[in-house]
C-alpha positions as CSV (number, residue, x, y, z in Angstrom):
1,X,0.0,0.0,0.0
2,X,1.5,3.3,-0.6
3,X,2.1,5.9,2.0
4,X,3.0,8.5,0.2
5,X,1.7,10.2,-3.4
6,X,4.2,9.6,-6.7
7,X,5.5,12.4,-8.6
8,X,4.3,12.7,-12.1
9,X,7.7,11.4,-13.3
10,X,6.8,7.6,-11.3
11,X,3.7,8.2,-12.8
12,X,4.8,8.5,-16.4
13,X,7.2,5.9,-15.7
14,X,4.3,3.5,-14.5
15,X,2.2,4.4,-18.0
16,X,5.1,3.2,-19.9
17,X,5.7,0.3,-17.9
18,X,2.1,-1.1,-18.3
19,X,0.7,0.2,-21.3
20,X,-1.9,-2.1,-21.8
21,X,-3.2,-1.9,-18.4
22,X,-4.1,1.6,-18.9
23,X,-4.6,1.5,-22.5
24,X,-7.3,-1.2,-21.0
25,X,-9.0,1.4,-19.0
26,X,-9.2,4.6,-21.1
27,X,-11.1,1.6,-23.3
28,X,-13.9,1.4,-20.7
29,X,-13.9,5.0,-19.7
30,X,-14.8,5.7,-23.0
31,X,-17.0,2.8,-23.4
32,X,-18.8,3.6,-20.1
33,X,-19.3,7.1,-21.4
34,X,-20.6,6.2,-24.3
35,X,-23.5,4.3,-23.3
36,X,-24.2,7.4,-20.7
37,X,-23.9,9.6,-23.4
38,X,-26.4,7.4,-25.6
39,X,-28.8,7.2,-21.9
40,X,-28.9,10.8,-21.2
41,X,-30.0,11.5,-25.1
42,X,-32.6,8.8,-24.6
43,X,-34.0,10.6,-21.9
44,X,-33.9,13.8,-23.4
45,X,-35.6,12.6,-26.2
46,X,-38.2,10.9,-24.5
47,X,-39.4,14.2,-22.4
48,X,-39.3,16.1,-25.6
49,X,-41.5,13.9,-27.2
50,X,-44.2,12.4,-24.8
51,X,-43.7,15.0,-21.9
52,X,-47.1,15.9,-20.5
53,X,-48.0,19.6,-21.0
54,X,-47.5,21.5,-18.0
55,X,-51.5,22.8,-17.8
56,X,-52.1,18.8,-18.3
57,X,-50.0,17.9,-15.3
58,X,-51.6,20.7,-13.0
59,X,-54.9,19.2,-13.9
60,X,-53.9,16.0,-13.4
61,X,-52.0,16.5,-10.1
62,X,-55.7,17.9,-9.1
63,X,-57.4,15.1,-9.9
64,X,-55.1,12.9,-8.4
65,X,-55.8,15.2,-5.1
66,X,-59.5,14.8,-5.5
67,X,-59.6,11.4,-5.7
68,X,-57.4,10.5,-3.1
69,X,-59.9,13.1,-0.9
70,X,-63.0,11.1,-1.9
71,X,-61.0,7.8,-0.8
72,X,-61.0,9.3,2.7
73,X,-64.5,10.4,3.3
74,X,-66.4,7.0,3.4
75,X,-70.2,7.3,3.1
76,X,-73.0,4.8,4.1
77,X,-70.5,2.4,5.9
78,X,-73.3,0.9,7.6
79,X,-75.0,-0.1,4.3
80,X,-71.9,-1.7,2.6
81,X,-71.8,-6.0,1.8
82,X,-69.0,-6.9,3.9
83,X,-68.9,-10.3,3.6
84,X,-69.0,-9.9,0.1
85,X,-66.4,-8.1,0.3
86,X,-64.4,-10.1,2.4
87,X,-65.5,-12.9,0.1
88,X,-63.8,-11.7,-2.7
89,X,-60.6,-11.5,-0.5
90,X,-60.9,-14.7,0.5
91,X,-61.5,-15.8,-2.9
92,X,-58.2,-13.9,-3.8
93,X,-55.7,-15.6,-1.0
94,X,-56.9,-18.6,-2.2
95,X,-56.0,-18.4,-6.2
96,X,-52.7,-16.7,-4.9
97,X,-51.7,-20.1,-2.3
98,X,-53.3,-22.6,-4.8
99,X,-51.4,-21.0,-7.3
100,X,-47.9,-20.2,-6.5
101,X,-47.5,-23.4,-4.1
102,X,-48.6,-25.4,-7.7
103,X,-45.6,-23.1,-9.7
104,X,-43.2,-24.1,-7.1
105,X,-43.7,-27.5,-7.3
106,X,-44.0,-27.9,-11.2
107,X,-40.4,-24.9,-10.7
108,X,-38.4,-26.7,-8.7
109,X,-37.5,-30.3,-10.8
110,X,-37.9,-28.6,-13.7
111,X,-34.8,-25.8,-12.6
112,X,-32.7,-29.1,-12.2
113,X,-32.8,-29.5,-15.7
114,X,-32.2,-25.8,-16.4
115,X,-29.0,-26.2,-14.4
116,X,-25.7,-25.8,-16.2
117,X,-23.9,-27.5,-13.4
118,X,-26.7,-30.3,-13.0
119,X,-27.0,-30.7,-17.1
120,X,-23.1,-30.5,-17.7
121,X,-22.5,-33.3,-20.2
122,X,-22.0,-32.5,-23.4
123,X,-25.0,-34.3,-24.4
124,X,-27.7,-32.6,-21.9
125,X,-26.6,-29.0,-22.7
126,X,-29.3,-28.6,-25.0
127,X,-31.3,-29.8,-23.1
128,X,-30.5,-27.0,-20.4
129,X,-31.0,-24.8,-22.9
130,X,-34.3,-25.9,-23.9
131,X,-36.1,-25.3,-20.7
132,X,-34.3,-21.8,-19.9
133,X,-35.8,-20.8,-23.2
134,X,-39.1,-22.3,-22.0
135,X,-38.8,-20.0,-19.0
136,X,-38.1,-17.1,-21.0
137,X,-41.3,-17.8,-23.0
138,X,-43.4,-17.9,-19.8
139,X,-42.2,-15.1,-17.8
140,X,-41.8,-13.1,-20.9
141,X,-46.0,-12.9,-21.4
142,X,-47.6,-11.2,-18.7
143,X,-50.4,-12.4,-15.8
144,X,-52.6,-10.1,-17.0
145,X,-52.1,-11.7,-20.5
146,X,-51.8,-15.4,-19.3
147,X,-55.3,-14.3,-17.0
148,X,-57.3,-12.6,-20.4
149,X,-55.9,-16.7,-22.5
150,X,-57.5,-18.5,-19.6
151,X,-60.8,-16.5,-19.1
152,X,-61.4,-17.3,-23.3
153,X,-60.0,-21.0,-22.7
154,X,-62.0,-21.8,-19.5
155,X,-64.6,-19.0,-18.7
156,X,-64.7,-16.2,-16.1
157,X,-63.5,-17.5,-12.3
158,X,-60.9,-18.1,-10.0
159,X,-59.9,-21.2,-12.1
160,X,-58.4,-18.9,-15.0
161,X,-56.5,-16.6,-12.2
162,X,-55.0,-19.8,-10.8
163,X,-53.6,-20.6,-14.2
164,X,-52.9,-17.3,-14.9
165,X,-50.4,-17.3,-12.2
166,X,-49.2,-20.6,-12.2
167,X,-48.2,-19.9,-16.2
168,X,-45.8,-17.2,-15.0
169,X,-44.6,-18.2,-12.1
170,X,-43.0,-21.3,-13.7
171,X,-41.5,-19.6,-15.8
172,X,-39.8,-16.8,-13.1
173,X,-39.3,-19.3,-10.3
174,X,-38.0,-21.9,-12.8
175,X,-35.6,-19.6,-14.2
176,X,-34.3,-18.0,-10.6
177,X,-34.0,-21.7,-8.9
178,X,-31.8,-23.0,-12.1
179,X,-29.6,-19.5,-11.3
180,X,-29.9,-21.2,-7.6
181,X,-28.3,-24.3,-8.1
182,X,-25.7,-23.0,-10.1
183,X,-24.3,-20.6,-7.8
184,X,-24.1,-23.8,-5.1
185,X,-20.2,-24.2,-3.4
186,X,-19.1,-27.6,-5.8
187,X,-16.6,-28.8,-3.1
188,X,-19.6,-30.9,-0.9
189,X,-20.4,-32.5,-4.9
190,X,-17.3,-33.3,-5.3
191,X,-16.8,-35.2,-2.1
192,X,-20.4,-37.4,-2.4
193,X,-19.0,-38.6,-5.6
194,X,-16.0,-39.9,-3.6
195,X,-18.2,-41.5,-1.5
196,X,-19.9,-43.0,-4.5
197,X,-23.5,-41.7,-3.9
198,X,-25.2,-41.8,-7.4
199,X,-26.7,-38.5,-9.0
200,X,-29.7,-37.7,-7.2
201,X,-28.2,-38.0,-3.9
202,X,-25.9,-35.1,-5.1
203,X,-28.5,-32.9,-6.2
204,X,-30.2,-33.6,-3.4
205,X,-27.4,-33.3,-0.7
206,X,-25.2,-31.1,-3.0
207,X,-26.8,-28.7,-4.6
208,X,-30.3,-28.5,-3.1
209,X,-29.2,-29.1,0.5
210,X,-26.9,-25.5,-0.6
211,X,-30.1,-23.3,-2.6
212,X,-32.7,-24.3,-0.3
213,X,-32.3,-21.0,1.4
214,X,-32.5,-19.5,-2.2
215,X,-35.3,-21.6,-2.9
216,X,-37.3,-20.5,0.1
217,X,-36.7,-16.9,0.6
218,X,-37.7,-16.4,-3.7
219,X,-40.9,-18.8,-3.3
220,X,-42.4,-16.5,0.1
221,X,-41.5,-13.0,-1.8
222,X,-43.3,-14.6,-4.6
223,X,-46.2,-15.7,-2.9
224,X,-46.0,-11.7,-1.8
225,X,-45.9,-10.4,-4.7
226,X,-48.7,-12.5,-6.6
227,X,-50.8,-11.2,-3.4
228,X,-50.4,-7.9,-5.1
229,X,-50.5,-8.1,-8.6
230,X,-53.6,-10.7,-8.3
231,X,-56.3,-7.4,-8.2
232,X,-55.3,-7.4,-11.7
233,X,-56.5,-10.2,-12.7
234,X,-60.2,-9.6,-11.6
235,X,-60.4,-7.0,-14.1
236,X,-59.9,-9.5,-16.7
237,X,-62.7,-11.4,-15.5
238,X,-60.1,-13.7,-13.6
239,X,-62.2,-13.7,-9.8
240,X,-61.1,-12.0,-7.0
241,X,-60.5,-8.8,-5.6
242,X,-60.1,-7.1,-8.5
243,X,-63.7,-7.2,-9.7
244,X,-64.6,-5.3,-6.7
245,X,-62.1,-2.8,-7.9
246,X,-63.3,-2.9,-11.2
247,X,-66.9,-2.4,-9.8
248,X,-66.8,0.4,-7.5
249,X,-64.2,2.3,-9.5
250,X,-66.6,2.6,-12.6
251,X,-69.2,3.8,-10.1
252,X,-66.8,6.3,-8.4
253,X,-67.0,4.8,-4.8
254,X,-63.6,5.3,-4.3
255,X,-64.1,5.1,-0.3
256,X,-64.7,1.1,-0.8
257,X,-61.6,1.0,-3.1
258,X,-59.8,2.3,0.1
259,X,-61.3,0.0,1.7
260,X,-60.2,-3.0,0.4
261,X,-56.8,-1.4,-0.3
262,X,-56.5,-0.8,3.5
263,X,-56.7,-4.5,3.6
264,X,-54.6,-5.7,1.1
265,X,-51.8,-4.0,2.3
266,X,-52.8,-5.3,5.9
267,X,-52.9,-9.2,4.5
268,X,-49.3,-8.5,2.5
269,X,-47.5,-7.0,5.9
270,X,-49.0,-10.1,7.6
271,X,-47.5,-12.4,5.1
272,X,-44.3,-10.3,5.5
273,X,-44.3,-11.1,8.9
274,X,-44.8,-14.8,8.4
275,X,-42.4,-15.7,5.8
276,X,-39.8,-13.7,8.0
277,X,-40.4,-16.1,10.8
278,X,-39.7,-18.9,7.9
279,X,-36.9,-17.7,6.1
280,X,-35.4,-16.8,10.2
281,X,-35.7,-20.4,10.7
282,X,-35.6,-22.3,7.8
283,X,-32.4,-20.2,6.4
284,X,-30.3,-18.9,8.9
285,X,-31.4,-21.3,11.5
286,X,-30.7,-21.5,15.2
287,X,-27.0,-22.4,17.0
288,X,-27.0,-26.2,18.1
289,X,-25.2,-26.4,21.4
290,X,-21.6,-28.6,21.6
291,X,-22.4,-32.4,22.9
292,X,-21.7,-32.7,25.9
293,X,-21.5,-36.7,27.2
């Protein structure tokens, strides 16, 4: 470590010496200023182009104010259908379990055979290959999309949310457990296949034993976040939630709307808190005193 700065003559002296060091760098200061260069344009561009007008965004800024008064003056509470309401949320938690719980397990043997370190011979690469682009194709169409297929396919209901979900969560948690595996430590595979257990016992011991933490912590965010985004899928006809969005926002009762946003965000902190308690001991676990004969 130095102590003490260099003159400009060690410096020039260190250039020459290693030339292609900094040649090297200059290449990615210019490369790196490039693409902020091309960034910064983009932006430019895009506010030129599609920036609101600025009487448009005072309008809209007082809308935005109106409506979030109306969500806060509630009206007739007595007379509103509760339990239909509470219905609907039930209805919801139950496409969002049903379906991520089926994603994860359809997910997790298929990311095995996603794995580059599970699929290394020669002759199961493509296969590897193969179902990482299958994920790709899953992921890449959205639930609202996969939610609008299944309505047309099987009819309005929570049945077509349930796919809807399922559909795209194989395709994320598929893609995240194969990145999983592969970032396992390879020494414990190593030393099962000195002790001569056979393949599955080192995925299982190996590599699994190594991502479960992974594994858990991405399958409870998940659960989290299709909690979420499942509202959307009732205005596609889907079940749910949403359709009591869709309901009382086309008729303006924007108090309900708070409503039943006061208790999504109360069921999504509560699952917060639970998959916490999971991932506390489940993943970083608890110390296991010495033996003591």
């Amino acid at each position: 470590m130095l102590t003490h700065s260099l003159s400009p003559q060690a410096v020039a002296e260190i250039r020459q010496q290693h030339r292609d060091i900094f040649a090297g760098q200059n290449r990615y200061l210019r490369r790196i200023g490039l693409i902020a260069s091309i960034m910064v344009l983009y932006y430019v561009y895009f506010f030129l182009q599609y920036g609101l007008p600025w009487p448009r965004l005072v309008n809209g800024s007082q809308q935005i104010g109106h409506y979030f008064l109306r969500m806060l003056i509630w009206h007739d509470v007595a007379s509103w259908p509760f339990g239909y309401y509470l219905w609907q949320i039930f209805i919801t938690i139950a496409i969002v379990l049903i379906g991520s719980v089926t994603a994860t397990l359809i997910a997790l043997p298929l990311s095995f055979l996603a794995a580059r370190n599970v699929m290394s011979a020669p002759l199961l690469r493509p296969i590897a290959s193969l179902f990482r682009h299958f994920f790709d194709v899953l992921r890449g169409i959205d639930m609202a999309i996969w939610g609008m297929v299944f309505v047309r396919a099987l009819g309005m209901g929570p049945l077509a949310g349930v796919m809807a979900i399922i559909f795209q969560d194989v395709g994320l948690l598929g893609k995240l457990y194969a990145e999983g595996h592969e970032a396992v430590e390879r020494s414990p595979g190593r030393g099962l296949t000195a002790l001569g257990a056979n393949n599955i016992q080192k995925y299982r011991f190996g590599i699994f034993t190594q991502s479960f933490p992974t594994f858990l912590a991405l399958s409870l965010y998940q659960i989290e976040s299709n909690t979420r985004s499942a509202a959307v899928l009732g205005f596609v006809g889907a079940g749910g939630v949403g359709l009591v969005y869709a309901e009382n926002m086309r008729l303006w009762n924007w108090d309900v709307v708070m409503f039943i946003t006061i208790i999504m965000v109360g069921i999504v902190m509560l699952m917060d808190k639970m998959s916490a308690i999971l991932r506390n001991k489940y993943s970083i676990g608890e110390e296991i005193p010495l033996y003591r004969p």
